[in-house]
C-alpha positions in Angstrom: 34.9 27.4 16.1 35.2 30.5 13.9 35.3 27.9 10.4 31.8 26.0 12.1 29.9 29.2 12.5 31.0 30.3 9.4 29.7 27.3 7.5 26.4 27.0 9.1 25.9 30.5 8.2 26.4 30.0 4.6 23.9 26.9 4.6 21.1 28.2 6.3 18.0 30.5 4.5 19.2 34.2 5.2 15.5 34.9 5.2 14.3 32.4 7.3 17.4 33.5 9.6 16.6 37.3 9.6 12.4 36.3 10.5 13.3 34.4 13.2 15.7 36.8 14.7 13.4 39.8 14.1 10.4 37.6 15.8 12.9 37.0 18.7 13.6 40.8 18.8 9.5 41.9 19.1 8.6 39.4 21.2 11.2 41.0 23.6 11.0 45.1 22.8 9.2 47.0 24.6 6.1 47.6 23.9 5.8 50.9 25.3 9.4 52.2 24.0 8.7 55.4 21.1 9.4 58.7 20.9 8.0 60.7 24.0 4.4 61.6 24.8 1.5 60.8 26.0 0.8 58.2 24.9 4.5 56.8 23.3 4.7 57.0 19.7 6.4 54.4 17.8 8.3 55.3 15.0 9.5 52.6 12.7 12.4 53.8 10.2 12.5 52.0 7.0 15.9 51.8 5.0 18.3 50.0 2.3 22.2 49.2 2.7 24.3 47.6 0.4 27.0 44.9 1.5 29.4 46.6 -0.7 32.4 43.2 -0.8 29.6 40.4 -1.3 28.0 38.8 -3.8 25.3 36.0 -4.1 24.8 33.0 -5.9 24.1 34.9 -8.7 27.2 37.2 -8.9 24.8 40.3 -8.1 25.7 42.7 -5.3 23.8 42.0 -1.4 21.0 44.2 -0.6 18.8 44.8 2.3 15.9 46.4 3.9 15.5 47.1 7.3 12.7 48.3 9.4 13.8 49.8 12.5 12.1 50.8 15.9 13.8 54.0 16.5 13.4 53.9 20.3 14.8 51.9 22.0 17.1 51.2 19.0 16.3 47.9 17.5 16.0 46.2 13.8 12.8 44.4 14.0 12.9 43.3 10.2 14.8 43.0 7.3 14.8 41.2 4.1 17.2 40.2 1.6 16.4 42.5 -2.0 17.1 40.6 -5.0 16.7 43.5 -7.5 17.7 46.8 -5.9 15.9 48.8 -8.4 12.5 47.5 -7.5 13.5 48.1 -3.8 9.5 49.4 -3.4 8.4 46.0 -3.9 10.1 44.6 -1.0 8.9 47.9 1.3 5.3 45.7 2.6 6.9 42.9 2.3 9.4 43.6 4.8 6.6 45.5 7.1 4.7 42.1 6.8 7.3 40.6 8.7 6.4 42.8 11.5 3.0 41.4 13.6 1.6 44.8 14.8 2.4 48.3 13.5 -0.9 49.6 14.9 -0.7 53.3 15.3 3.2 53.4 14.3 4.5 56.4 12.2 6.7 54.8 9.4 9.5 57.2 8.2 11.4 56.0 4.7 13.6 58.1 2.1 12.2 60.0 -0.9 12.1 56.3 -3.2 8.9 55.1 -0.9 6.7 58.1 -1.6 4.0 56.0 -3.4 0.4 55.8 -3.0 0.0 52.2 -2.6 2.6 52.9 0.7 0.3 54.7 2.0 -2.6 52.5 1.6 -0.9 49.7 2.5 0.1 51.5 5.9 -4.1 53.0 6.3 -4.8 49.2 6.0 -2.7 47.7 9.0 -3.8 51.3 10.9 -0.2 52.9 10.8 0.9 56.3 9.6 3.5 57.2 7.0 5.5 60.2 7.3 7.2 60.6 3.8 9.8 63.6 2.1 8.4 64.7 -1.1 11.3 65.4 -3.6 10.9 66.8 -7.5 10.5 63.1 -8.6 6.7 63.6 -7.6 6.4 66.5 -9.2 3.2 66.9 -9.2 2.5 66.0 -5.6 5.9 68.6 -5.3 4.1 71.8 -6.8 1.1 71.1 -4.8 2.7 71.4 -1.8 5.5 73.7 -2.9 2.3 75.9 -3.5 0.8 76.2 -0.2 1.0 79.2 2.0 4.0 78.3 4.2 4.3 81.8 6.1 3.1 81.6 9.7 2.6 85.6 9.7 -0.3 85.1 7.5 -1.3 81.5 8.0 -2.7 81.1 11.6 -3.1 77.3 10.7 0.6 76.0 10.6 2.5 75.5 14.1 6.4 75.5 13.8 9.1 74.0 15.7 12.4 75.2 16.3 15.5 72.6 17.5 18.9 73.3 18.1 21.4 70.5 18.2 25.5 70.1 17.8 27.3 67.4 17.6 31.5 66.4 17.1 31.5 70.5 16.3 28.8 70.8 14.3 25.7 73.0 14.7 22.3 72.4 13.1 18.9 74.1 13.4 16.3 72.8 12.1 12.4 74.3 11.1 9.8 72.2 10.8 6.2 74.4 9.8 3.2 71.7 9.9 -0.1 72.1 8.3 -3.4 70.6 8.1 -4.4 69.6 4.6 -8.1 69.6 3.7 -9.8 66.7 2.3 -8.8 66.6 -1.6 -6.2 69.4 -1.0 -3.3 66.7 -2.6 -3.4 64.0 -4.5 -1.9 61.5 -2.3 -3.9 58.9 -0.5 -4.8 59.4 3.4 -2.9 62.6 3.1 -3.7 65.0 6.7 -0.7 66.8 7.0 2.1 68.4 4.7 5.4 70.3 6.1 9.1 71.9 4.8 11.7 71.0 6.8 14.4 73.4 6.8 18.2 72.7 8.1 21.2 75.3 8.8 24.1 73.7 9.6 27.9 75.2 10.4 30.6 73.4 11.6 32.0 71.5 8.5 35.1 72.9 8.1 34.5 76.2 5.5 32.9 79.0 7.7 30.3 78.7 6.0 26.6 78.4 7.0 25.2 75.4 4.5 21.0 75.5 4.1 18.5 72.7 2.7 14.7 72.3 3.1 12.8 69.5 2.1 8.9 69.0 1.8 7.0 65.9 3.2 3.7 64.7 3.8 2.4 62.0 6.5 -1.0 60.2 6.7 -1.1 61.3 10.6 -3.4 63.0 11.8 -3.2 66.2 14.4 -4.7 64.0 17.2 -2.0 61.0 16.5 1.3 63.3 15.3 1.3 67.2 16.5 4.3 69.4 15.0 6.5 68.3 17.6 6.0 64.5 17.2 6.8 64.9 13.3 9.8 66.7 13.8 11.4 64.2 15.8 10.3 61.3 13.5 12.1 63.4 10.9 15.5 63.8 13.1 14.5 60.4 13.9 15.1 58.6 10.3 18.4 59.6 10.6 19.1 56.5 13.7 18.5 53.6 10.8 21.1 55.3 9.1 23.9 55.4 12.1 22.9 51.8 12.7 24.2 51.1 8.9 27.4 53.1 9.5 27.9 51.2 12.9 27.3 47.5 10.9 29.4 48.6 8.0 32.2 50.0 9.8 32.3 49.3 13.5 31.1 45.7 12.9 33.1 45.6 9.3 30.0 44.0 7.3 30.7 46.2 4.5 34.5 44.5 4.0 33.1 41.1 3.3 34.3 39.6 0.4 31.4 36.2 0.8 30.9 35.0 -2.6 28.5 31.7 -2.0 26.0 30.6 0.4 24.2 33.4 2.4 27.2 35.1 3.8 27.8 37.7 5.5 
């Protein structure tokens, strides 16, 4: 049995495998699953993995993008990515295989900070929410720029969140604000926020710090300070998922060198 399903595996179109699946899987989530509120919001998190063993036809390493819907937990997308280092290209691509992202906030890593992301997502009326690292840099010093102190800037609304887990402690602050019209060179752009992270717990005694920028297309009405905090903490549930199917499920030990295996 194990030999038969292995075969018809490695004969089939991965692609054509992965949209029928992912159809399957949103014809049957629920529609009303997100991140709490009132009304839901959906959060789809966009993200790469690489099958570490396998190779395809060509002798190139396996990678894939996956778009997943954060709550309740499932992949609703992914696509095979010939050429890792044009991994943008495959970002709408993989988003197209997804019927209706109406009103969804789209998280993704640093890589899919691009303007025609953005556009794409004003197009199919979905939000991006986006970190801003020094690769951007001028998009960076813009934001980097702004007045981020809530004792002298009635306009940004923080949010504080306290969380341990398996011994480790993290808090995290999020400051949101508005962005005027113009304010940033980034299409759509509404709101801009650091995200800072303290985090003990790792073994040293020491208290390790990071902040990151970002900047989402949502507006107030659709993502308060709150809701984007949570799509932040909630970009991190793609990336369990990948530990779980590389480790738990053992994807990232296959040594597959034809067909479309694993």
């Amino acid at each position: 049995m194990a030999t038969t399903l292995t075969r018809t595996l490695a004969r089939i179109d991965a692609d054509a495998l992965d949209a029928a699946v992912g159809t399957f899987v949103q014809t049957h989530a629920d529609p009303l699953a997100g991140i709490a509120g009132d009304p839901p919001i959906l959060q789809l998190a966009a993200d790469d993995k690489t099958v570490r063993g396998a190779r395809d036809a060509d002798g190139l390493q396996l990678h894939l993008l996956g778009v997943y819907q954060v709550d309740p937990g499932v992949m609703l997308a992914q696509r095979e990515m010939r050429h890792k280092p044009h991994e943008t290209v495959h970002f709408t691509a993989a988003l197209d295989l997804i019927a209706d992202i109406t009103g969804a906030i789209v998280t993704a890593d640093a890589l899919h900070t691009v303007a025609d992301h953005a556009r794409y997502l004003h197009r199919r009326g979905a939000f991006g929410l986006f970190p801003v690292k020094e690769n951007r840099a001028t998009l960076f010093a813009r934001l980097d720029a702004l007045n981020w102190d809530e004792t002298t800037n009635p306009q940004i609304s923080m949010v504080r969140t306290e969380e341990t887990n398996s011994g480790r402690h993290e808090s995290r602050i999020v400051r949101v604000q508005t962005l005027e019209d113009g304010q940033v060179n980034f299409p759509h752009a509404t709101q801009a926020l650091p995200v800072e992270r303290y985090t003990t717990g790792r073994g040293d005694g020491k208290v390790h710090a990071d902040a990151e920028l970002g900047i989402t297309t949502a507006p107030v009405q659709a993502a308060d300070a709150a809701t984007l905090a949570r799509c932040v903490r909630g970009q991190w549930a793609i990336e369990s998922q990948h530990f779980v199917r590389d480790v738990t499920i053992g994807e990232d030990a296959s040594r597959a060198r034809t067909g479309s295996l694993p």
